[in-house]
mmCIF file of the N, C-alpha and C atoms, coordinates in Angstrom:
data_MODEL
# 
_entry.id   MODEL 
# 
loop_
_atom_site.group_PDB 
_atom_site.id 
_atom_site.type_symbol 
_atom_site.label_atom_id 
_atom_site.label_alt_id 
_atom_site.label_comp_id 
_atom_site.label_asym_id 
_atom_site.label_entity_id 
_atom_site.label_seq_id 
_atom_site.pdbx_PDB_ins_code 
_atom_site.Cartn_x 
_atom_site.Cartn_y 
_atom_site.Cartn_z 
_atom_site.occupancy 
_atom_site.B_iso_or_equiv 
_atom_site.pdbx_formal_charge 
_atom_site.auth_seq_id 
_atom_site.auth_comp_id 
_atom_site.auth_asym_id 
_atom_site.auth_atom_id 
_atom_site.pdbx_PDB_model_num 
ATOM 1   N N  . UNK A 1 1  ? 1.472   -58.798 23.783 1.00 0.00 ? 1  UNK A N  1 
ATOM 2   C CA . UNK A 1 1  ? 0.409   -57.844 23.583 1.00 0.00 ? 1  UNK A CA 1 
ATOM 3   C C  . UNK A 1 1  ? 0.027   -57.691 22.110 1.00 0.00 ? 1  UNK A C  1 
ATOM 4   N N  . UNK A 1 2  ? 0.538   -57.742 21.063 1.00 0.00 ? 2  UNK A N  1 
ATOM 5   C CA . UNK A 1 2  ? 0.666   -58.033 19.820 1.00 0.00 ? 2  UNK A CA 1 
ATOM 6   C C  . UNK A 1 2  ? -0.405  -59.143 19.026 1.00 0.00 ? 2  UNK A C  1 
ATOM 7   N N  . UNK A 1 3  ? -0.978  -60.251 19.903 1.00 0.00 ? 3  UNK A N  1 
ATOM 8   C CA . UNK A 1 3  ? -1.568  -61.391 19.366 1.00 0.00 ? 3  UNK A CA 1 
ATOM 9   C C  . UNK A 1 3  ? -1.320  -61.629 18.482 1.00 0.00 ? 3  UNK A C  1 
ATOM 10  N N  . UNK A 1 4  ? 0.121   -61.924 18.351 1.00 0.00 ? 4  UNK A N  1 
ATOM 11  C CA . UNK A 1 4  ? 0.739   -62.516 17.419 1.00 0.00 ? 4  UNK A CA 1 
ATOM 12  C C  . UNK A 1 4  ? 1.040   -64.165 17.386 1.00 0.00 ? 4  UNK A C  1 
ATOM 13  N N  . UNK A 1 5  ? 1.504   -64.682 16.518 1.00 0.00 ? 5  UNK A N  1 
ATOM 14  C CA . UNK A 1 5  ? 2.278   -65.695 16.518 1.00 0.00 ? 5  UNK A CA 1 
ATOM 15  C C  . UNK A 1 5  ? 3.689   -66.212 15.878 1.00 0.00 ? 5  UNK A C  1 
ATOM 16  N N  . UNK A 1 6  ? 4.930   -65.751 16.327 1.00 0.00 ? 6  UNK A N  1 
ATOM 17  C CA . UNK A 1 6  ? 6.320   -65.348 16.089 1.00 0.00 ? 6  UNK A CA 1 
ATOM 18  C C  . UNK A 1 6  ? 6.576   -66.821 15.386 1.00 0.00 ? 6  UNK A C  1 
ATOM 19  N N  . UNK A 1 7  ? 7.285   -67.170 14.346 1.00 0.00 ? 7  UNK A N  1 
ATOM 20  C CA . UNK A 1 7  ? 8.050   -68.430 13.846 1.00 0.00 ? 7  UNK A CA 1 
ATOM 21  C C  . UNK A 1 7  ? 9.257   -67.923 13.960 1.00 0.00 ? 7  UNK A C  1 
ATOM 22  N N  . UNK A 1 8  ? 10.161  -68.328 14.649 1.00 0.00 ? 8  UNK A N  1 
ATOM 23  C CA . UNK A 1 8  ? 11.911  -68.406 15.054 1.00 0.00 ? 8  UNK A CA 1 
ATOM 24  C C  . UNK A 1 8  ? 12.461  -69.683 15.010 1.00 0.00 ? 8  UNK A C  1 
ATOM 25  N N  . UNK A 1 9  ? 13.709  -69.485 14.161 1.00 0.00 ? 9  UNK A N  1 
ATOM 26  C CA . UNK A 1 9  ? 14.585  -70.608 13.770 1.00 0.00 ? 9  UNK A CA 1 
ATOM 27  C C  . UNK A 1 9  ? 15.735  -70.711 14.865 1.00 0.00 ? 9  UNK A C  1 
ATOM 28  N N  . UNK A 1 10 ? 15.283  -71.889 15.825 1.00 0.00 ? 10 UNK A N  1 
ATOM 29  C CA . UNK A 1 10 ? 16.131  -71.958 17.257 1.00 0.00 ? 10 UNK A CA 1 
ATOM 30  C C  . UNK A 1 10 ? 16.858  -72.628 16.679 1.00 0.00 ? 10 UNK A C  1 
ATOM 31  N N  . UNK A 1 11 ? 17.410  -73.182 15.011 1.00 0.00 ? 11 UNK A N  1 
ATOM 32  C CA . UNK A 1 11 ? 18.450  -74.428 15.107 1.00 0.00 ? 11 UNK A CA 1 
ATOM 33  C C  . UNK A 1 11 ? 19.798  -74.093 15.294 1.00 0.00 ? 11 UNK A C  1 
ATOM 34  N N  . UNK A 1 12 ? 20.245  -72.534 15.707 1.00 0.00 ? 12 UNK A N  1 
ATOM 35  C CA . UNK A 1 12 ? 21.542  -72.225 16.013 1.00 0.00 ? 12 UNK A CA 1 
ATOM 36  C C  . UNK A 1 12 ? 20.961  -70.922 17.314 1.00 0.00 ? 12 UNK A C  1 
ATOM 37  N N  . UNK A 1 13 ? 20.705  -71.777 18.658 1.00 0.00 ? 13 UNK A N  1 
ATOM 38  C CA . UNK A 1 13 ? 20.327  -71.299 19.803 1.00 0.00 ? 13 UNK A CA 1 
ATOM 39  C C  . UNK A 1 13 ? 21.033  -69.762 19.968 1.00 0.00 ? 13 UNK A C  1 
ATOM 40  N N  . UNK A 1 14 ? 22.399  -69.577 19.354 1.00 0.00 ? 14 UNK A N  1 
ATOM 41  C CA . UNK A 1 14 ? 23.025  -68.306 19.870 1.00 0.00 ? 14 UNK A CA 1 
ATOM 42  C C  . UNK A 1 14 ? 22.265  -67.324 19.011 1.00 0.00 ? 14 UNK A C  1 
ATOM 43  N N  . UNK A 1 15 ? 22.069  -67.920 17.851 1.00 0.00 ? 15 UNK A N  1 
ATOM 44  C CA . UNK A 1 15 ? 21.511  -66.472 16.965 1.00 0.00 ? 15 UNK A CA 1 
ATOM 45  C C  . UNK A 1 15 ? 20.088  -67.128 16.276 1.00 0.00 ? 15 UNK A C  1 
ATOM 46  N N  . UNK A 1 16 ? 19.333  -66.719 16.741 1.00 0.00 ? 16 UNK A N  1 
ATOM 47  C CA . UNK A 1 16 ? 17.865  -66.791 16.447 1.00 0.00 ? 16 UNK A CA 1 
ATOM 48  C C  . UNK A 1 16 ? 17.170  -66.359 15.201 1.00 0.00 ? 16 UNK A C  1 
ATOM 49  N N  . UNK A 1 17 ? 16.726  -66.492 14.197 1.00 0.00 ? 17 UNK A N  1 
ATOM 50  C CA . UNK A 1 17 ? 16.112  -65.733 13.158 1.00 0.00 ? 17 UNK A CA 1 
ATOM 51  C C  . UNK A 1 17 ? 14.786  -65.862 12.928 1.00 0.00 ? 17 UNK A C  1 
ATOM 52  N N  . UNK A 1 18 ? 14.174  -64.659 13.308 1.00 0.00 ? 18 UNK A N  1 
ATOM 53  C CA . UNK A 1 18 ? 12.781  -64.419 12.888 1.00 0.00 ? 18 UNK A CA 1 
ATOM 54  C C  . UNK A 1 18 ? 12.623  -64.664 11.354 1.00 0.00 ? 18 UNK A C  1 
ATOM 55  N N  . UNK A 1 19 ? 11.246  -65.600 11.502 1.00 0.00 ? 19 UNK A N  1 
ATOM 56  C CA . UNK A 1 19 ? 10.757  -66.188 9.799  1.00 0.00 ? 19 UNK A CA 1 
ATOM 57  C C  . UNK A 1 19 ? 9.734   -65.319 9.509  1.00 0.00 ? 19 UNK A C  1 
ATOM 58  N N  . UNK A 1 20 ? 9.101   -65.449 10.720 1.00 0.00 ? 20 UNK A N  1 
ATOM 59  C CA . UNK A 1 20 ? 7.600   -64.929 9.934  1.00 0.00 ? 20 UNK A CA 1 
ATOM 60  C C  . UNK A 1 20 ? 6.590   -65.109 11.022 1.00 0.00 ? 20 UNK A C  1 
ATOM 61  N N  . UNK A 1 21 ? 5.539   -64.449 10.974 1.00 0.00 ? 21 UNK A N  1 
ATOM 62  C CA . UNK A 1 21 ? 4.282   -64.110 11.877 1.00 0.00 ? 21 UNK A CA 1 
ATOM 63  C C  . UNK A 1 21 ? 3.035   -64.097 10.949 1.00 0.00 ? 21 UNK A C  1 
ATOM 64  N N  . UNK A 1 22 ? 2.083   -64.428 12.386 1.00 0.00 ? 22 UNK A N  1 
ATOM 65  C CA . UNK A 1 22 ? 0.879   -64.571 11.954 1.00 0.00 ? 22 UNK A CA 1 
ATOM 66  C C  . UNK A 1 22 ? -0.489  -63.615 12.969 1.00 0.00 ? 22 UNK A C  1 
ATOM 67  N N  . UNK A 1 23 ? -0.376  -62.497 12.596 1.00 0.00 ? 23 UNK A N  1 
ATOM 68  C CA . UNK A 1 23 ? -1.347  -61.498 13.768 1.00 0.00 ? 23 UNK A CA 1 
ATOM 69  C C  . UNK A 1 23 ? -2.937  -61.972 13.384 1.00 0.00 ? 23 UNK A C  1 
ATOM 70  N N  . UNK A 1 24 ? -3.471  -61.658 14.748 1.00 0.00 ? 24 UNK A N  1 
ATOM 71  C CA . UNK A 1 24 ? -4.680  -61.928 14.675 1.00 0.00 ? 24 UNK A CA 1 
ATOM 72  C C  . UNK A 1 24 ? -5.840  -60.851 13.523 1.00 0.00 ? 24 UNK A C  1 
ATOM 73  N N  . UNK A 1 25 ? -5.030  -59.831 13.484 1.00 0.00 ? 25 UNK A N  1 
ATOM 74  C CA . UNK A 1 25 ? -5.912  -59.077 12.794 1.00 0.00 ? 25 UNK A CA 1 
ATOM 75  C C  . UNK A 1 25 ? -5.530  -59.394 11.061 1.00 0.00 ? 25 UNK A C  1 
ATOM 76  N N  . UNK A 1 26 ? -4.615  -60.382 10.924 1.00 0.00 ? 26 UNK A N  1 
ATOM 77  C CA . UNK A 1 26 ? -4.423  -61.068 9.763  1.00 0.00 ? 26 UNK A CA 1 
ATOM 78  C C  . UNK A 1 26 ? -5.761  -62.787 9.698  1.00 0.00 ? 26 UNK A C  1 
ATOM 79  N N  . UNK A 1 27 ? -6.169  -62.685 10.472 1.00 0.00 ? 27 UNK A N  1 
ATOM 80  C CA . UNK A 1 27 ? -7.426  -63.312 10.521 1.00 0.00 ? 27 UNK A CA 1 
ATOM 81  C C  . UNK A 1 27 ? -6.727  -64.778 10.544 1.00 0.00 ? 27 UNK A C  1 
ATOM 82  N N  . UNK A 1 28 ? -6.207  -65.266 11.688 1.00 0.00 ? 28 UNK A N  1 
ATOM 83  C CA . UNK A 1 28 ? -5.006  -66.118 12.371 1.00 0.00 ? 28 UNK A CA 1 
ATOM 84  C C  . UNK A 1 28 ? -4.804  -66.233 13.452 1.00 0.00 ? 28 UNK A C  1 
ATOM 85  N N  . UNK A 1 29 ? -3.959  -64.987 14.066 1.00 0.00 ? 29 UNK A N  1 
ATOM 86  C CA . UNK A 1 29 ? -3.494  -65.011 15.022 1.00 0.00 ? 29 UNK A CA 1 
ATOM 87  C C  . UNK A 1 29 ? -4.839  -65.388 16.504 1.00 0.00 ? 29 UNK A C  1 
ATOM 88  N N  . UNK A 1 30 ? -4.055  -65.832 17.430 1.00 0.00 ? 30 UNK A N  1 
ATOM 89  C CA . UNK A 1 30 ? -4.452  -66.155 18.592 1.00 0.00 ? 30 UNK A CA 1 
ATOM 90  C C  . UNK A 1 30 ? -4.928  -64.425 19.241 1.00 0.00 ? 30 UNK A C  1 
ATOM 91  N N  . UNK A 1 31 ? -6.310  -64.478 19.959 1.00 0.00 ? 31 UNK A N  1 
ATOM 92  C CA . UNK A 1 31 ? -6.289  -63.341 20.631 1.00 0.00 ? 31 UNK A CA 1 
ATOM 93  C C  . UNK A 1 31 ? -6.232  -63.894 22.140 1.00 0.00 ? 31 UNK A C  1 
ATOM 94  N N  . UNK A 1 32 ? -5.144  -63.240 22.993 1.00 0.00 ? 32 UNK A N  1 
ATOM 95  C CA . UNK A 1 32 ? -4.499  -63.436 23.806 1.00 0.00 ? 32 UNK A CA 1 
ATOM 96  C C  . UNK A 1 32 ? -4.279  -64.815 24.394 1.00 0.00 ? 32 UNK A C  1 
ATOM 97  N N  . UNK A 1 33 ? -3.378  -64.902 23.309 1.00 0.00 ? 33 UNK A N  1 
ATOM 98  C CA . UNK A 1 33 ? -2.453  -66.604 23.511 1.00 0.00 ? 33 UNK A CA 1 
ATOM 99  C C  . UNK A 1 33 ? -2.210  -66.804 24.954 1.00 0.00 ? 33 UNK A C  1 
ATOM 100 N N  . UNK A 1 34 ? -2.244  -68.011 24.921 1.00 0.00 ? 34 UNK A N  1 
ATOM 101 C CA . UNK A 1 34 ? -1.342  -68.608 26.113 1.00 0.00 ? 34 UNK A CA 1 
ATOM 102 C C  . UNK A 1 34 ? -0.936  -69.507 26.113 1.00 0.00 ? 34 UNK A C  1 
ATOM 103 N N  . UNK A 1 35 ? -0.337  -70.199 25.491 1.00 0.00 ? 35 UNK A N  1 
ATOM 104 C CA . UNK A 1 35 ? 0.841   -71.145 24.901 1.00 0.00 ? 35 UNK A CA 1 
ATOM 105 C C  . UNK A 1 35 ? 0.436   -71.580 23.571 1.00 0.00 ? 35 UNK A C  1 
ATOM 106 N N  . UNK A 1 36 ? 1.596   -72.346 23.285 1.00 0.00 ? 36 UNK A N  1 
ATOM 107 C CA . UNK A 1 36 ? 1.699   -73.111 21.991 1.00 0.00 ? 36 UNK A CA 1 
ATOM 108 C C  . UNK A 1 36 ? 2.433   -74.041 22.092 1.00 0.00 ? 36 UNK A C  1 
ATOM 109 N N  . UNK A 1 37 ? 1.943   -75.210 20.905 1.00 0.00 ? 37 UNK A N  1 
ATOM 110 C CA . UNK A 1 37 ? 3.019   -76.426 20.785 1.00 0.00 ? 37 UNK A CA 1 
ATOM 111 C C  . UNK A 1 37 ? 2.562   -76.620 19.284 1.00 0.00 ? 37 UNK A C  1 
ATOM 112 N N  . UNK A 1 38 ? 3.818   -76.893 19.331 1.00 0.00 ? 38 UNK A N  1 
ATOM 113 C CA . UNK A 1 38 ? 4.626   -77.059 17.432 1.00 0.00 ? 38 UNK A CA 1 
ATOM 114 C C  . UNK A 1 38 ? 4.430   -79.072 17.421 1.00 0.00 ? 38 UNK A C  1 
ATOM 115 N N  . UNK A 1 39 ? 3.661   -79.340 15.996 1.00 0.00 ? 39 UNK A N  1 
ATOM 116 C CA . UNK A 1 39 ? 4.311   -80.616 16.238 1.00 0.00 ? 39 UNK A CA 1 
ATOM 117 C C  . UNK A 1 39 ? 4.317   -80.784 14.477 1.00 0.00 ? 39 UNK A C  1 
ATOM 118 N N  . UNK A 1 40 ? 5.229   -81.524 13.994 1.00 0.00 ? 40 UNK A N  1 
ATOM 119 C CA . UNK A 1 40 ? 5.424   -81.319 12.695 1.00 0.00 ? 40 UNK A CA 1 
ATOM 120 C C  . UNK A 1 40 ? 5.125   -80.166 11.904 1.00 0.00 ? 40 UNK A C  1 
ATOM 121 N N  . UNK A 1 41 ? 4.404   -79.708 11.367 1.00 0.00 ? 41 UNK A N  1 
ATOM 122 C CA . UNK A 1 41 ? 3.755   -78.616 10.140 1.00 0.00 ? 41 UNK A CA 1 
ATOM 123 C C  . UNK A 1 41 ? 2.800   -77.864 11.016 1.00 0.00 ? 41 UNK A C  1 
ATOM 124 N N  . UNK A 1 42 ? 2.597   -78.097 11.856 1.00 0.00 ? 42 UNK A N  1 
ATOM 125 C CA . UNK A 1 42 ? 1.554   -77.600 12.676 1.00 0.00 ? 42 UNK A CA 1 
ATOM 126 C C  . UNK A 1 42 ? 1.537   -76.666 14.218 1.00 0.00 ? 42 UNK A C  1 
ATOM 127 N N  . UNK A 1 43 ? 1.060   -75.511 14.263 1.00 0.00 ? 43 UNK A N  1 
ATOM 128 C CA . UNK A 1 43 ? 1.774   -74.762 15.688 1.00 0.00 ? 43 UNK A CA 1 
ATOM 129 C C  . UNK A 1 43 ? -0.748  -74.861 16.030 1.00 0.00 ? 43 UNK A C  1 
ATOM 130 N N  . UNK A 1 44 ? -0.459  -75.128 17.591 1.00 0.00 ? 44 UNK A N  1 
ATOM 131 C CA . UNK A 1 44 ? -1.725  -75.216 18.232 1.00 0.00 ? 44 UNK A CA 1 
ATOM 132 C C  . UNK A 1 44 ? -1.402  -73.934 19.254 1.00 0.00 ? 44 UNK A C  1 
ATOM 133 N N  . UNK A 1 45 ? -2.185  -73.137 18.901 1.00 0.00 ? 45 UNK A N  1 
ATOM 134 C CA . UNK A 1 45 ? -2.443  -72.426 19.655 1.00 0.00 ? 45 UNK A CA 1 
ATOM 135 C C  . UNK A 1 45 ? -3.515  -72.040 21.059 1.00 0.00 ? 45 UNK A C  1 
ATOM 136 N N  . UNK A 1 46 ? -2.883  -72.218 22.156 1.00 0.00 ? 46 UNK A N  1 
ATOM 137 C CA . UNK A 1 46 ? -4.466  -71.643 22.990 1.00 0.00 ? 46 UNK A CA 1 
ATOM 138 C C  . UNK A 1 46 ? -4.511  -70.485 22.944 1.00 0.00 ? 46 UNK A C  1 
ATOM 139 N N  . UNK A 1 47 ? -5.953  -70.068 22.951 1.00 0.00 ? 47 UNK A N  1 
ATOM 140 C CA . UNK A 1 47 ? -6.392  -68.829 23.106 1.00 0.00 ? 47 UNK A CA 1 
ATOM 141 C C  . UNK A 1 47 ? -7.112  -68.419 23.654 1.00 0.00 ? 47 UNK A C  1 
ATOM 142 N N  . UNK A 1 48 ? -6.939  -67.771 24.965 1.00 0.00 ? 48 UNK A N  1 
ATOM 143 C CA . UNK A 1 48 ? -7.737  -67.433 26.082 1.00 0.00 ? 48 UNK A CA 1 
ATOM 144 C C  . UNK A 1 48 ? -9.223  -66.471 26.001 1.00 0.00 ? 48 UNK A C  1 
ATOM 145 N N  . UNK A 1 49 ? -8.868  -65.270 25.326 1.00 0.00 ? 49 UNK A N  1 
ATOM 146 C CA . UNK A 1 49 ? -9.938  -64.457 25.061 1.00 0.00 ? 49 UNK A CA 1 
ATOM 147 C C  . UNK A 1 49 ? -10.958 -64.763 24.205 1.00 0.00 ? 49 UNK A C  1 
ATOM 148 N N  . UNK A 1 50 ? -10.560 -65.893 23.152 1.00 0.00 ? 50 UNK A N  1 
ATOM 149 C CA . UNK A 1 50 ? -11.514 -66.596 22.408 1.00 0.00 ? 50 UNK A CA 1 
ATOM 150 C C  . UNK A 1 50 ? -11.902 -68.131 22.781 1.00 0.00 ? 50 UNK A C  1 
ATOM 151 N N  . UNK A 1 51 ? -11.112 -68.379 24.189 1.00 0.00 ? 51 UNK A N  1 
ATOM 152 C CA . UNK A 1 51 ? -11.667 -69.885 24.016 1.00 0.00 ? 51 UNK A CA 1 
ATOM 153 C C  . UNK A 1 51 ? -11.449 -70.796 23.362 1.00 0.00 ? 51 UNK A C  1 
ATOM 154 N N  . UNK A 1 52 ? -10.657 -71.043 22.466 1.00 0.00 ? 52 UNK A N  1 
ATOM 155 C CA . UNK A 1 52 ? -10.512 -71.562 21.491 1.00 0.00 ? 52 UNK A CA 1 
ATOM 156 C C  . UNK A 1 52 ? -8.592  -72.041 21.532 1.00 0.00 ? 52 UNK A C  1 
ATOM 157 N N  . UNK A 1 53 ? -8.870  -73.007 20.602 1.00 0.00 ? 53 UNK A N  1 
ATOM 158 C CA . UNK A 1 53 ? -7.593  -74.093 20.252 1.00 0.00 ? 53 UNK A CA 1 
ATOM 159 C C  . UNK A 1 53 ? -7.612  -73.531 18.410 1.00 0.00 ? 53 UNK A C  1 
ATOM 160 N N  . UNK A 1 54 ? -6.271  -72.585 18.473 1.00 0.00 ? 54 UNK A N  1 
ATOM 161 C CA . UNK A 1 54 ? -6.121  -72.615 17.198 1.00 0.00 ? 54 UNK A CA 1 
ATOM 162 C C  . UNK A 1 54 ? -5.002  -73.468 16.445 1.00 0.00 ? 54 UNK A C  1 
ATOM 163 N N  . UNK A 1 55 ? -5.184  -73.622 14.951 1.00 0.00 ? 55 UNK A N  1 
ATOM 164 C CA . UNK A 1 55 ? -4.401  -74.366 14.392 1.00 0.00 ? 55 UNK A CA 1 
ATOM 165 C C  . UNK A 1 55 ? -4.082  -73.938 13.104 1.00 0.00 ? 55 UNK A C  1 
ATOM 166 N N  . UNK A 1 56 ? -2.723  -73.707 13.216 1.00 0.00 ? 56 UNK A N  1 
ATOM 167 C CA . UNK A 1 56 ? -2.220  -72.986 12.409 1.00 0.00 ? 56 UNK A CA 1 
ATOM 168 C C  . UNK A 1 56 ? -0.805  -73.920 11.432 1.00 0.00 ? 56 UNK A C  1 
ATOM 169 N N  . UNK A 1 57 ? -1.042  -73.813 10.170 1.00 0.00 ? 57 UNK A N  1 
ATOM 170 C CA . UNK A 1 57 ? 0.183   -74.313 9.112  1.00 0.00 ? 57 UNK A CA 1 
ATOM 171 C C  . UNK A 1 57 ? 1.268   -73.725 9.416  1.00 0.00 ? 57 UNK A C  1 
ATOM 172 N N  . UNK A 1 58 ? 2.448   -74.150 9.838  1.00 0.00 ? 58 UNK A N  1 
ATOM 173 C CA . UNK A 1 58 ? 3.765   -73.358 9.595  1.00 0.00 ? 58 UNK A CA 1 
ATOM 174 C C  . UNK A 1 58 ? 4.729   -73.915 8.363  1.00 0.00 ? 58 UNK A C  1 
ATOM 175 N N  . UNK A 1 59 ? 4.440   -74.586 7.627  1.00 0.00 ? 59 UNK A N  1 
ATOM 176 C CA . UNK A 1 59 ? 4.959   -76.279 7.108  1.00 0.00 ? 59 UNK A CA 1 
ATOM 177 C C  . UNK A 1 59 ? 5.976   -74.569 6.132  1.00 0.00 ? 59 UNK A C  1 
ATOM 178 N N  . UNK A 1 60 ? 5.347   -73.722 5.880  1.00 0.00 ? 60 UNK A N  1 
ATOM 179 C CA . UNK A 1 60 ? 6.146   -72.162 5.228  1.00 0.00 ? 60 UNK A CA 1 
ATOM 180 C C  . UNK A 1 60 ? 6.381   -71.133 6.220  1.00 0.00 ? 60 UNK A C  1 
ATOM 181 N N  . UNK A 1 61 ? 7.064   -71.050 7.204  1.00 0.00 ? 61 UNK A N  1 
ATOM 182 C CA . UNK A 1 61 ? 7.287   -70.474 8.165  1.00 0.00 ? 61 UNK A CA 1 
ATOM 183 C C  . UNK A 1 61 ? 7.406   -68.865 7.886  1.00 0.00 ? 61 UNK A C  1 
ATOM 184 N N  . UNK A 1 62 ? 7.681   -68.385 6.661  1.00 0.00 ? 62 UNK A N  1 
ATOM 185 C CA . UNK A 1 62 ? 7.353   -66.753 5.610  1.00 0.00 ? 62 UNK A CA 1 
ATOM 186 C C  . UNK A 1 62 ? 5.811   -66.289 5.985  1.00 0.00 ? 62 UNK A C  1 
ATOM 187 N N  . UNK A 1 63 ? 4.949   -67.642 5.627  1.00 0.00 ? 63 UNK A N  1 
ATOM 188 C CA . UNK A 1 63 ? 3.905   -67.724 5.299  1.00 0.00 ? 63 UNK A CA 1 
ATOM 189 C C  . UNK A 1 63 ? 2.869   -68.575 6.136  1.00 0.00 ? 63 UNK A C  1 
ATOM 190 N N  . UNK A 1 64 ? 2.937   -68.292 7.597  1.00 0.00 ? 64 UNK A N  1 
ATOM 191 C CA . UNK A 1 64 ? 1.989   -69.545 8.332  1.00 0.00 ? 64 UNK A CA 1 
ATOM 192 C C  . UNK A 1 64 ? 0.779   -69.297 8.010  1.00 0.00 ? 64 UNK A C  1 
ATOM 193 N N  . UNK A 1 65 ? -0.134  -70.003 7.622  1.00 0.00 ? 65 UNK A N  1 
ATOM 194 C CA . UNK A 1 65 ? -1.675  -69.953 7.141  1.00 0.00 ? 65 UNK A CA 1 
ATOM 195 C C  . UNK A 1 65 ? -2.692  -70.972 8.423  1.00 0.00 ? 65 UNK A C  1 
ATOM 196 N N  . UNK A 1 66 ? -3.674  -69.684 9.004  1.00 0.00 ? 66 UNK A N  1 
ATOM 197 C CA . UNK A 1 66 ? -4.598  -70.369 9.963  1.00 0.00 ? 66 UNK A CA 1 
ATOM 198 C C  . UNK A 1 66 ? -5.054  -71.393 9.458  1.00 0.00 ? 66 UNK A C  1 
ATOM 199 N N  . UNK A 1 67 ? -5.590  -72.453 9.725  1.00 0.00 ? 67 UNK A N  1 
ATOM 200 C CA . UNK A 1 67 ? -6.618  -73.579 9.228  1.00 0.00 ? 67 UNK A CA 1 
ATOM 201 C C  . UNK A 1 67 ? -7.611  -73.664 9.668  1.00 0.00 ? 67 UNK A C  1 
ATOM 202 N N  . UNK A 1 68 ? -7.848  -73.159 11.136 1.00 0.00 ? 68 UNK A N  1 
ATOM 203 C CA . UNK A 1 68 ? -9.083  -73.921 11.657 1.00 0.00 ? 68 UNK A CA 1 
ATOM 204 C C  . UNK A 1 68 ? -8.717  -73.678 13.306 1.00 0.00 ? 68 UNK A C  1 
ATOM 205 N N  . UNK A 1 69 ? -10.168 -73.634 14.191 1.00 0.00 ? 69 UNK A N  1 
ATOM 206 C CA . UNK A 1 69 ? -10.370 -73.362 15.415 1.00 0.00 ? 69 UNK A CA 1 
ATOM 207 C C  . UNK A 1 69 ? -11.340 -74.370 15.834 1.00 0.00 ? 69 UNK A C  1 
ATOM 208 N N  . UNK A 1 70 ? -10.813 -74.669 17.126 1.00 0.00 ? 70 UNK A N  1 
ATOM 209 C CA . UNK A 1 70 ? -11.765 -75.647 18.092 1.00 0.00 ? 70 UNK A CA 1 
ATOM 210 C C  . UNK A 1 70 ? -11.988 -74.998 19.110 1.00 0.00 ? 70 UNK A C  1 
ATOM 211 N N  . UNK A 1 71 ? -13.432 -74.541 19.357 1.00 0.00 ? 71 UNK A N  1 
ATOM 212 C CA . UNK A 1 71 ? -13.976 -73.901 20.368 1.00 0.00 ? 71 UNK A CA 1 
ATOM 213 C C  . UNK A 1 71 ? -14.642 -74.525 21.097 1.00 0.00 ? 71 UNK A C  1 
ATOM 214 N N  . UNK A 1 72 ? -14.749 -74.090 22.729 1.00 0.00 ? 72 UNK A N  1 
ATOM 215 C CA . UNK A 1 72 ? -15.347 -74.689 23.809 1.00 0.00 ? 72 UNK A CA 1 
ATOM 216 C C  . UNK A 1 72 ? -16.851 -75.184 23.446 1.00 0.00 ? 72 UNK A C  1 
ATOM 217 N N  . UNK A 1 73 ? -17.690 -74.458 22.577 1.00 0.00 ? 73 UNK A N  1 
ATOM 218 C CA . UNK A 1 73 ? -19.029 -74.403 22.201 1.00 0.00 ? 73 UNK A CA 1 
ATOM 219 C C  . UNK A 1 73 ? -19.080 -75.297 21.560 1.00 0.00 ? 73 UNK A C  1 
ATOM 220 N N  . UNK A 1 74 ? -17.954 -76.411 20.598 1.00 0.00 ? 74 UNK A N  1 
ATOM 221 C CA . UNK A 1 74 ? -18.079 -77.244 20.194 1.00 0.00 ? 74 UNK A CA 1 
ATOM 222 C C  . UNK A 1 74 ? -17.284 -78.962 20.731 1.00 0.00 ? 74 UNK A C  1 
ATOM 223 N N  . UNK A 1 75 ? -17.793 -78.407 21.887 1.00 0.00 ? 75 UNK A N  1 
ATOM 224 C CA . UNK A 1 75 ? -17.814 -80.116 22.710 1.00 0.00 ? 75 UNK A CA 1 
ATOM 225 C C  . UNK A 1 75 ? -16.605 -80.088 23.611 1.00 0.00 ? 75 UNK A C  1 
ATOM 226 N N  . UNK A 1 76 ? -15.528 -79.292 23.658 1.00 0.00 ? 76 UNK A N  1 
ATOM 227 C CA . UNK A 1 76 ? -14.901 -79.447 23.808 1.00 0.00 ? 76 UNK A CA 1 
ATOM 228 C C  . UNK A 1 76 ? -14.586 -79.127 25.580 1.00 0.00 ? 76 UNK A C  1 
ATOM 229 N N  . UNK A 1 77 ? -14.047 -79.916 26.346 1.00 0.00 ? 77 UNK A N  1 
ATOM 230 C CA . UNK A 1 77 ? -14.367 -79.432 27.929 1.00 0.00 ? 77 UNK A CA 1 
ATOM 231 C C  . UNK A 1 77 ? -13.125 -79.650 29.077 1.00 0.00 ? 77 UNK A C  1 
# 
């Protein structure tokens, strides 16, 4: 509910550590996500209420910085 986007360090599964977030009202975050996939430096966000494929830097997980959105209006189907 948050439209957030949580960065957690799973490399010791028992104990988890929150890095850092990216809210939408930080002009970023996904408004009402519905998944994500991480692939190198990069977390893709879907985002349902906007339609849109966001893409977001984590490469500073303190500090994830939006980059850029691919919306349905632009070709995408």
């Amino acid at each position: 509910m948050s439209n957030a986007l949580e960065i957690v360090d799973v490399s010791n599964p028992a104990s988890p550590i929150h890095k850092g977030s990216l809210t939408d009202s930080k002009g970023g975050g996904a408004s009402s996500p519905m998944s994500v996939f991480v692939l190198g430096n990069y977390a893709y966000v879907a985002s349902f209420a906007s339609n849109a494929l966001e893409i977001v830097d984590v490469s500073n997980p303190a500090w994830p910085v939006h980059k850029g959105r691919l919306t349905s209006n632009a070709g995408v189907r």
